[in-house]
Each structure stands twice: as structure tokens, then as C-alpha cells.
C-alpha positions in Angstrom: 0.0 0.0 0.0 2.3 2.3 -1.1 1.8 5.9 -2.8 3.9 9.1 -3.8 2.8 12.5 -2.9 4.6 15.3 -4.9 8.1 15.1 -3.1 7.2 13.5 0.1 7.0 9.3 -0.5 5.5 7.9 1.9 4.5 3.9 2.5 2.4 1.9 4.9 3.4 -2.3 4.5 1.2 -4.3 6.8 2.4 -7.6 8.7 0.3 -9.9 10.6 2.1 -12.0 14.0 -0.7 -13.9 15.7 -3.1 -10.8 17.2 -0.6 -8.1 16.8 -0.8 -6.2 13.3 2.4 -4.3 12.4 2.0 -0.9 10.2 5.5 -0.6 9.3 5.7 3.6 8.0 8.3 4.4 5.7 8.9 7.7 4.2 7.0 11.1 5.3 3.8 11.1 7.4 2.4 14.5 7.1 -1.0 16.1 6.1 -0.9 14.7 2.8 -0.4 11.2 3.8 -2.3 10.9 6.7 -5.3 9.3 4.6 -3.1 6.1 3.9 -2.1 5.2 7.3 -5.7 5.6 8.1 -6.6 3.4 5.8 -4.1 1.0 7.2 -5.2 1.3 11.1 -8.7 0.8 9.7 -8.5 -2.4 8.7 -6.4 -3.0 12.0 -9.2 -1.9 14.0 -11.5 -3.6 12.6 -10.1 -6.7 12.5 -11.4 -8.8 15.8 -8.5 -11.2 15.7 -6.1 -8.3 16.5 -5.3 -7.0 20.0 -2.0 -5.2 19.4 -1.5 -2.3 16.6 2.2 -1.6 16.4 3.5 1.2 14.0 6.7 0.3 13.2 8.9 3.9 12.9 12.6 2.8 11.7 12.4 4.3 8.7 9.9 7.0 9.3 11.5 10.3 8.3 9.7 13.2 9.0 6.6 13.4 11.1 4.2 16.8 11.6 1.6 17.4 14.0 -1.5 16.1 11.5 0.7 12.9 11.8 1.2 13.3 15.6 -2.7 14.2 16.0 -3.6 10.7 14.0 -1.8 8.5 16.2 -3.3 9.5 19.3 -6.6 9.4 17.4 -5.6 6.0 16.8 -4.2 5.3 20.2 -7.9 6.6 21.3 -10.0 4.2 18.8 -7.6 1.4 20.0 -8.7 1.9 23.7 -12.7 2.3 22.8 -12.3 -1.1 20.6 -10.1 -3.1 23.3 -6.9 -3.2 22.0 -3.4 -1.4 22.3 -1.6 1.2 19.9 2.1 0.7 20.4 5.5 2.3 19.0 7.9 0.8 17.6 12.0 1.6 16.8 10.9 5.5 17.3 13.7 7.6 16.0 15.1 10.1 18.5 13.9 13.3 16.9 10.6 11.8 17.4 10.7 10.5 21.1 11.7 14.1 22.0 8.2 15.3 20.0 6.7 13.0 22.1 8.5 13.8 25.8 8.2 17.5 25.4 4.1 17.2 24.3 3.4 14.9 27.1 2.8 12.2 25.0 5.8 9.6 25.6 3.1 8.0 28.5 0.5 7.7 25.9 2.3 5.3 24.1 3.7 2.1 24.9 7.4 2.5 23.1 8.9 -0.5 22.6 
């Protein structure tokens, strides 16, 4: 499920281990490419054999606050529907994103 958006490419491959469901991001999540990774989660979420979500980040390259703003919608949707929205490999410029807007707790990092 992968698309190109002007100069920012960005890609969302899905992996299935038992109940967990692992959105591997690669590329640019911004406000142009927020649709595909909702698309992604989506069928996550809806899936009743998955408990886990994990978004894989080691190759995520730029994240803005749209992108921010979707995963704690996700996080959100995750806790209504049962299940668990965790991070993954999180770059460094990203964990600080997260530390400094209070979310680092919201997430479980692994």
C-alpha cells in the first residue's frame, strides 16, 4: 500500500504476527499522507483477531503534527475497541516530539 505525494514518498506495509498487526511507516507522514495510514489502522481496528496495533517507525523520516494528531486518534480508537496502539523503533527526533508534548506516556514505546 504504497503511494507518492509530490516530493514527500511515503509507504504503509502491513504484517500480521498472531493478534498483533504491524504498520511498518516508511517515508514522510504529514498532512498529505495521513489518509493512507488511516486506511491502514482501519483495517487493524477492525479486524477482531487483532489486539496489538504496532507502527513500526525505523524508517519514518519526517513526522508533523497532522501525523502526531492521527496516532493519538488512533491510540484513542484502539482503547474504545479493546486493544493497544504501540510504537515501535521510534527515532530520537521523534521520542523528543513526544516527551516535550506529554505524550511519551500515551504510548507504549517498545
Amino acid at each position: 500500500m504504497c503511494q507518492s505525494y509530490g516530493v514527500a514518498d511515503f509507504c504503509v506495509t502491513s504484517e500480521r504476527d498472531a493478534d498483533t498487526a504491524v504498520l511498518a511507516l516508511e517515508g514522510e507522514l504529514d498532512f498529505a499522507t495521513l489518509a493512507q495510514l488511516r486506511a491502514a489502522a482501519d483495517v487493524a481496528l477492525d479486524d477482531r483477531t487483532v489486539s496489538v496495533i504496532v507502527l513500526d517507525l525505523r524508517a519514518l523520516r519526517f513526522l508533523d503534527s497532522s501525523g502526531l494528531g492521527l496516532w493519538v486518534e488512533l491510540h484513542d480508537r484502539a482503547a474504545r475497541c479493546g486493544k493497544s496502539l504501540q510504537l515501535r523503533a521510534v527515532p530520537a527526533a521523534t521520542q523528543r516530539v513526544l516527551e516535550l508534548g506529554g505524550l511519551a506516556s500515551l504510548f507504549h514505546l517498545v
